[in-house]
Backbone as a printed PyTorch tensor [residue, N CA C, xyz], in Angstrom:
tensor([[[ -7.7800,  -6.6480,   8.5000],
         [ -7.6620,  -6.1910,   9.8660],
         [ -6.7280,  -7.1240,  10.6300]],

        [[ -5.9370,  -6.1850,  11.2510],
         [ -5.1610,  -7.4460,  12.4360],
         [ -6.0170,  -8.1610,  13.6740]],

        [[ -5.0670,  -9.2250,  14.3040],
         [ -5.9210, -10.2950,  15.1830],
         [ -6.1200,  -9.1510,  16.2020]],

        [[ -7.3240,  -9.3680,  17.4220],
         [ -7.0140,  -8.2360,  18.3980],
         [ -6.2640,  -8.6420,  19.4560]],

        [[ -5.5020,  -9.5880,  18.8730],
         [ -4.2680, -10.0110,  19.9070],
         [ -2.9550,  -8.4860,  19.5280]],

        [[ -2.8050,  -9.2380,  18.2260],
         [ -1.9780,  -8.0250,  17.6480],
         [ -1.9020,  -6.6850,  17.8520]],

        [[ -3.4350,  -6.0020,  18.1390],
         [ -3.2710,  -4.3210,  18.1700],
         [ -2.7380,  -3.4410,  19.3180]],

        [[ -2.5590,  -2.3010,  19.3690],
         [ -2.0050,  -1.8530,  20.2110],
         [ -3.0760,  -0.9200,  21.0120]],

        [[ -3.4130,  -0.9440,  22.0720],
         [ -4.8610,  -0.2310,  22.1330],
         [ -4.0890,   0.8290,  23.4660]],

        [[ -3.0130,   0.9430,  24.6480],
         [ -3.1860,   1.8080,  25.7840],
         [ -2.5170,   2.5520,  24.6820]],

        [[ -2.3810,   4.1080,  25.4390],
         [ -1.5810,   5.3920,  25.0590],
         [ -0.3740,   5.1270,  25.1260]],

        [[ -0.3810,   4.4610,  26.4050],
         [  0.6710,   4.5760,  27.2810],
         [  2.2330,   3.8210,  26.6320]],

        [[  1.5250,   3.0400,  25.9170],
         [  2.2230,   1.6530,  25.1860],
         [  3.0150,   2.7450,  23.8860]],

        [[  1.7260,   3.1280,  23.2850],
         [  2.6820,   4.1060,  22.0640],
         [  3.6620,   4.9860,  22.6810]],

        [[  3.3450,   5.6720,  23.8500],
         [  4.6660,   6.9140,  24.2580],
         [  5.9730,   5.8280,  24.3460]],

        [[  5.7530,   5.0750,  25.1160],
         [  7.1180,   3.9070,  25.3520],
         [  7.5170,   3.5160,  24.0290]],

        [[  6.7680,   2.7220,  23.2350],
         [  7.3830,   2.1550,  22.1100],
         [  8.1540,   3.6270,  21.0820]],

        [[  7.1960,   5.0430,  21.1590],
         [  7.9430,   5.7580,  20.7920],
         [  9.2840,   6.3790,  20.7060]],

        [[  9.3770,   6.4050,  22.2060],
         [ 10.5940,   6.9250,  22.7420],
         [ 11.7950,   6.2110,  23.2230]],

        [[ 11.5700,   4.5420,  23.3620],
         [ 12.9180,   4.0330,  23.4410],
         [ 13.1840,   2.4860,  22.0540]],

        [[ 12.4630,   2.8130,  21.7250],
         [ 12.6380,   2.3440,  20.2620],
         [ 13.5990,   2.5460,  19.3330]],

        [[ 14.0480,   1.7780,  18.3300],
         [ 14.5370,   1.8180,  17.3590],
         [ 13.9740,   2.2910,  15.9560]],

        [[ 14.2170,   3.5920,  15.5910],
         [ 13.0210,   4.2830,  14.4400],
         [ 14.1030,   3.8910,  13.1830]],

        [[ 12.8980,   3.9380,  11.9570],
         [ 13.1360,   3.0850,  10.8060],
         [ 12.5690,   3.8670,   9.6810]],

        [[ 12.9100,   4.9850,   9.1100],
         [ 12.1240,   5.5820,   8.2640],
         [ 12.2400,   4.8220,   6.4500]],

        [[ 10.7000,   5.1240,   6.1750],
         [ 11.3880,   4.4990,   4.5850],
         [ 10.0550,   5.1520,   4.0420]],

        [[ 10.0600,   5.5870,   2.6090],
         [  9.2180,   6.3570,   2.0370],
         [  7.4030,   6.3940,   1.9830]],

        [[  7.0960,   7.3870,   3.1340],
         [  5.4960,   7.8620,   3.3570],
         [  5.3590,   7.2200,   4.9740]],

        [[  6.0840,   6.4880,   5.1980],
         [  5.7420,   6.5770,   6.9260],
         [  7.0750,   6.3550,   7.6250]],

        [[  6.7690,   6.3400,   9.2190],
         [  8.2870,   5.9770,  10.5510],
         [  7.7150,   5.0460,  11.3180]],

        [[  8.3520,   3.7160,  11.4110],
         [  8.5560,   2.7810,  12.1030],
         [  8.7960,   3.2640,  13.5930]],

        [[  8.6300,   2.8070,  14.7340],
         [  9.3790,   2.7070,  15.9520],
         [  9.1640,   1.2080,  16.1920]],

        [[ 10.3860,   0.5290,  16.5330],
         [ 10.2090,  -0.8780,  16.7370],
         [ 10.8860,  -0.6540,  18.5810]],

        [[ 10.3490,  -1.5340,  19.4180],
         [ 10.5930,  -2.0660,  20.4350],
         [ 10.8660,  -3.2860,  21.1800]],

        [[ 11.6550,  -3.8250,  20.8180],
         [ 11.7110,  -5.4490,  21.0970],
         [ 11.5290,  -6.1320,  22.4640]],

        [[ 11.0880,  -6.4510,  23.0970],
         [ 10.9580,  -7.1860,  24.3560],
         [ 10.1040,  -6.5030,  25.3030]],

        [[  9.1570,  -5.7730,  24.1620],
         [  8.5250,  -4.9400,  25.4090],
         [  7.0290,  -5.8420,  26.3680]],

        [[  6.6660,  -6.6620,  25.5750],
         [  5.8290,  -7.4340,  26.2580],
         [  6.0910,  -8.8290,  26.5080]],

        [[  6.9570,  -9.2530,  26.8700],
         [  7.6630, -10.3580,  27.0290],
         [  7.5570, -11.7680,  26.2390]],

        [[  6.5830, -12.3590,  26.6850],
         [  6.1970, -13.3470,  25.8150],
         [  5.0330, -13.3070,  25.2060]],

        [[  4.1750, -12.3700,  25.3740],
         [  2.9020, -12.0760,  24.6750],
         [  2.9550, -11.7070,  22.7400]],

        [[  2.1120, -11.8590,  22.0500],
         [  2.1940, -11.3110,  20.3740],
         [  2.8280,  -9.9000,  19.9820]],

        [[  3.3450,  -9.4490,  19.3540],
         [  3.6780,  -9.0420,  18.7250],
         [  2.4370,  -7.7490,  18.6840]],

        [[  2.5580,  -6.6900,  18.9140],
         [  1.8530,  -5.8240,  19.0610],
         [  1.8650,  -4.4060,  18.2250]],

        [[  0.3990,  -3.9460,  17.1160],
         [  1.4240,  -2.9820,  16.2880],
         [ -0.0570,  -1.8230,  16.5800]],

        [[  0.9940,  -0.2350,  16.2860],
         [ -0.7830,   0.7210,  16.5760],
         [  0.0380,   1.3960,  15.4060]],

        [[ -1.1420,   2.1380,  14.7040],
         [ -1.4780,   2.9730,  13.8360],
         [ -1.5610,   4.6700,  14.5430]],

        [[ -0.8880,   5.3340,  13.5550],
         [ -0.9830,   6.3450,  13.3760],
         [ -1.0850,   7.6460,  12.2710]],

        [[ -2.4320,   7.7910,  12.0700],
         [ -2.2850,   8.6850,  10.5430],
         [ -3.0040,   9.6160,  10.8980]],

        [[ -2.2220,  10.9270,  10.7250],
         [ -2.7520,  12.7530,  11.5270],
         [ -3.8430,  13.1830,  10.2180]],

        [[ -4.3990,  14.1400,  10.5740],
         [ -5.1710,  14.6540,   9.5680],
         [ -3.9790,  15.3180,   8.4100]],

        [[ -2.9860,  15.7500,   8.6900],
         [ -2.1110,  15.9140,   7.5400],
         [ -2.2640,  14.9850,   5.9640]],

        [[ -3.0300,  13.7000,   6.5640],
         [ -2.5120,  12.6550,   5.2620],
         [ -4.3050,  12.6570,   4.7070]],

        [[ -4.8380,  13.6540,   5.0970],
         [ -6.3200,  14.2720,   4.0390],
         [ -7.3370,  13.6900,   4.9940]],

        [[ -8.5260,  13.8380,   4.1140],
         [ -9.9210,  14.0870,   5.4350],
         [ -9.9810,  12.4220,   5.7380]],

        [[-11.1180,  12.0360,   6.3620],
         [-11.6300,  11.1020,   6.6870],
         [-11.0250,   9.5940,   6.1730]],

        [[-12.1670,   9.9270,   4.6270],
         [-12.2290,   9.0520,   4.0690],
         [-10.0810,   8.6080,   3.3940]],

        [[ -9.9770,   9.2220,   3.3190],
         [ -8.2250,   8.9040,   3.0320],
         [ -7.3160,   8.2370,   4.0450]],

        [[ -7.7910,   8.6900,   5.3110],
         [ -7.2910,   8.6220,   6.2710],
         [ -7.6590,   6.9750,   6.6370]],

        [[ -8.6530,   6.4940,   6.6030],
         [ -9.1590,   5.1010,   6.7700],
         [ -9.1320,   4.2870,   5.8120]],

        [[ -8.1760,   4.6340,   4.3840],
         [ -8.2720,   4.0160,   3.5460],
         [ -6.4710,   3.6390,   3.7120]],

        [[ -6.1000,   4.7470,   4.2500],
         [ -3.8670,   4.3520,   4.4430],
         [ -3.8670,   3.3170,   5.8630]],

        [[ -4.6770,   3.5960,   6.7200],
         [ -4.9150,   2.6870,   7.4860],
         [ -5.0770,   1.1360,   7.3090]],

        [[ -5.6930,   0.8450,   6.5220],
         [ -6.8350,  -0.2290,   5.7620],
         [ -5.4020,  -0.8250,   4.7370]],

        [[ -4.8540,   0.3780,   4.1510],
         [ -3.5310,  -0.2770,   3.3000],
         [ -1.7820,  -1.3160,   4.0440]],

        [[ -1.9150,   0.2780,   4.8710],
         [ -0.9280,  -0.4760,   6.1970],
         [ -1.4120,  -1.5730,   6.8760]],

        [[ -2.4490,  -1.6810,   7.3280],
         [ -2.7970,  -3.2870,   8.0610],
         [ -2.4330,  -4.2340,   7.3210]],

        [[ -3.3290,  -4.1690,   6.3540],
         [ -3.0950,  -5.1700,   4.9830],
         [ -1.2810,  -5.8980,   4.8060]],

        [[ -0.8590,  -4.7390,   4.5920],
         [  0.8350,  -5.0200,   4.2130],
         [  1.0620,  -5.7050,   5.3800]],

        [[  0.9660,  -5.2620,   6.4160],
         [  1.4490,  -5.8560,   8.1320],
         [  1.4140,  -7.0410,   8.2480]],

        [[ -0.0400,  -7.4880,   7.8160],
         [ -0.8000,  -8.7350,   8.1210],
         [  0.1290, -10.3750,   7.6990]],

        [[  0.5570, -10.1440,   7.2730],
         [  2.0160, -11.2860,   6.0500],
         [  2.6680, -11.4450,   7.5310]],

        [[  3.3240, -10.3180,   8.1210],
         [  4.3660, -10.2210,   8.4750],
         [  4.4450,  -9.7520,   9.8640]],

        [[  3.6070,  -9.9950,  10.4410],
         [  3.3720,  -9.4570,  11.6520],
         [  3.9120, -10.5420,  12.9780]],

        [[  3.6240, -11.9610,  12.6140],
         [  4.1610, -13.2120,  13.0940],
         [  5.6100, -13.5420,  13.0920]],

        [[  6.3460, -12.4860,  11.8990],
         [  7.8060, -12.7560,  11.6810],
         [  8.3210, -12.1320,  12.7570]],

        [[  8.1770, -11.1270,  12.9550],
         [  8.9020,  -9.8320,  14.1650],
         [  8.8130, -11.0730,  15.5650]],

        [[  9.9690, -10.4400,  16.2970],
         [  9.9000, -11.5240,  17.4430],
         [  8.7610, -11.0690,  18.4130]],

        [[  8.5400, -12.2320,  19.0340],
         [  7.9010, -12.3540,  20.0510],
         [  7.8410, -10.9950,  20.9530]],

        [[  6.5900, -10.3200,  21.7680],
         [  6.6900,  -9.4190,  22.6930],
         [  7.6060,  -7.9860,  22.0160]],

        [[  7.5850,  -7.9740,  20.6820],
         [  7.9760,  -6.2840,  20.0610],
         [  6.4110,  -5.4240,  20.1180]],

        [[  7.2280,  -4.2090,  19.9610],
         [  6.0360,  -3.3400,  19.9000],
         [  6.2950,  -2.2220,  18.9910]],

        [[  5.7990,  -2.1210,  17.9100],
         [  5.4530,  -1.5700,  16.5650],
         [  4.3710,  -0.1150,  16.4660]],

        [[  5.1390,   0.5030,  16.2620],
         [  4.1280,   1.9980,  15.9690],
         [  4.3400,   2.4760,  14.8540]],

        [[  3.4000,   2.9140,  14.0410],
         [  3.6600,   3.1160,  12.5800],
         [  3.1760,   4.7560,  12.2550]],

        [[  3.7620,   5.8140,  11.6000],
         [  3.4890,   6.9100,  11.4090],
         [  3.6070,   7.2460,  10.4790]],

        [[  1.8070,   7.5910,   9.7740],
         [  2.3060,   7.7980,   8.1820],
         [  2.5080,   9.0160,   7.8510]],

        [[  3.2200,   9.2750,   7.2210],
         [  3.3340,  10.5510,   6.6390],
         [  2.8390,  10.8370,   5.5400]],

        [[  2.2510,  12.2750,   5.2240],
         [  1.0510,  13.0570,   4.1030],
         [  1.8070,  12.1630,   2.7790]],

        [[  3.2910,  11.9980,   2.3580],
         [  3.3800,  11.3090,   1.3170],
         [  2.7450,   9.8590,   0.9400]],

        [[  2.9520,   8.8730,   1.9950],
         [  1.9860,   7.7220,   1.9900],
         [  1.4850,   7.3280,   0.3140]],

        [[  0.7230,   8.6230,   0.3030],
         [ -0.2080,   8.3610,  -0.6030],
         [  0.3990,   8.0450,  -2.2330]],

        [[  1.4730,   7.9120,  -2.0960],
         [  2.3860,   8.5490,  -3.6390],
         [  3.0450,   7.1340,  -3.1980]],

        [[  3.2140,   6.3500,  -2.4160],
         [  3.5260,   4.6990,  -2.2520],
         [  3.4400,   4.0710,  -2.1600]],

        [[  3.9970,   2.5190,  -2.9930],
         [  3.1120,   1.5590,  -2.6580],
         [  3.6580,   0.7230,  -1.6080]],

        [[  2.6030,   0.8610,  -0.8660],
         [  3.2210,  -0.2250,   0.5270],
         [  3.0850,  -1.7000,   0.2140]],

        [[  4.0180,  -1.7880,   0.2380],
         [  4.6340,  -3.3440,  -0.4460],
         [  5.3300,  -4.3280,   0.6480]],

        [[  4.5150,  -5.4020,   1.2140],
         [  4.8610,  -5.6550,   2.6380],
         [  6.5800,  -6.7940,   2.1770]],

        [[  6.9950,  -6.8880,   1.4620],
         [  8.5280,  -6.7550,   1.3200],
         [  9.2900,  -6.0070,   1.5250]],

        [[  8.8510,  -4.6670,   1.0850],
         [  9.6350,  -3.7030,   1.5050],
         [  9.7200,  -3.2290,   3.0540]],

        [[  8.5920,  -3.4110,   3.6180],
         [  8.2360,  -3.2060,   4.9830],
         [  9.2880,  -4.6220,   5.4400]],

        [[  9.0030,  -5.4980,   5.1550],
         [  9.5420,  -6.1990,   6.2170],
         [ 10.9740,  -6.2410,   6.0120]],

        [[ 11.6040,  -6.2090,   4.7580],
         [ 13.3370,  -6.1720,   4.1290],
         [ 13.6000,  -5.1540,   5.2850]],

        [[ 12.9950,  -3.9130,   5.6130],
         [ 13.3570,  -2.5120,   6.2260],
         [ 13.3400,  -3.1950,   8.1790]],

        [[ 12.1110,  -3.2810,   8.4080],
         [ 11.8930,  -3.8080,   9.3820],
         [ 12.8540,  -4.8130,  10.3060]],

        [[ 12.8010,  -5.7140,   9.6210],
         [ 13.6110,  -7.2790,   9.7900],
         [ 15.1330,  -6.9810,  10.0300]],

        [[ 15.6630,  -6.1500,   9.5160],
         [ 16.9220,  -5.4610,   9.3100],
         [ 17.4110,  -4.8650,  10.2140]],

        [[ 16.3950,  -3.7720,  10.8930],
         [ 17.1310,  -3.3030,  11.7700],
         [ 16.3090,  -3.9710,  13.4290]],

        [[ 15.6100,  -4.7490,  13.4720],
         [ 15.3520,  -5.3950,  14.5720],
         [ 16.2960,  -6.7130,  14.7080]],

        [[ 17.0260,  -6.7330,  13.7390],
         [ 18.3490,  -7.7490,  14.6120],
         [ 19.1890,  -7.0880,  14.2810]],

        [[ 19.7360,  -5.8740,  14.2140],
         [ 21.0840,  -5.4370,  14.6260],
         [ 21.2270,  -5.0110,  15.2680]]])
C-alpha cells in the first residue's frame, strides 16, 4: 500500500491531473502525469480500474499489483506531480514491472 501522504483521495484532483496532463500509454494501463500540481507537497498517485478489468475480486487484486510496482518509485517523480493511473481490461495479460513503469514514466516527465 502507498504512504497516505502519497494517495490521491479529492475527485477534483483526478479531473485536473486528467485533463492537463501529460498521458503516457504502455501495455494494460494510461498514465496522466502532472507536474507541479501540488507544489511542494509528495508526490501524489490515484487508481483507477472500471469494472471492464472483471468482478471484484480481480479488480482489487490489479490494484494491489499497481501499488506494489509504484511503491519503488513513487519518491523518484518530482516533488508536487500528480499521477492517475488507468488500467485497462488487458492489465491482466502484463507484467507490471516497476522498470518499465518508471523507464516510461521518468521519460516523459522531463521532456
Amino acid at each position: 500500500m502507498l504512504a497516505a501522504q502519497h494517495r490521491m483521495r479529492s475527485s477534483g484532483d483526478f479531473v485536473v491531473v486528467r485533463r492537463r496532463g501529460k498521458k503516457v500509454v504502455i501495455p494494460g494501463a494510461v498514465f496522466h502525469i502532472y507536474s507541479g500540481m501540488y507544489g511542494d507537497s509528495p508526490t501524489r498517485v490515484g487508481l483507477t480500474v472500471g469494472k471492464d478489468c472483471g468482478n471484484s475480486v480481480k479488480r482489487h487484486r490489479v490494484s494491489r499489483r499497481i501499488r506494489a510496482a509504484l511503491r519503488p518509485i513513487v519518491n523518484e517523480l518530482p516533488v508536487g506531480t500528480g499521477l492517475v493511473i488507468k488500467a485497462l481490461p488487458q492489465i491482466h495479460e502484463v507484467s507490471l514491472d516497476s522498470d518499465l513503469i518508471t523507464s516510461s514514466l521518468l521519460a516523459r516527465v522531463h521532456r
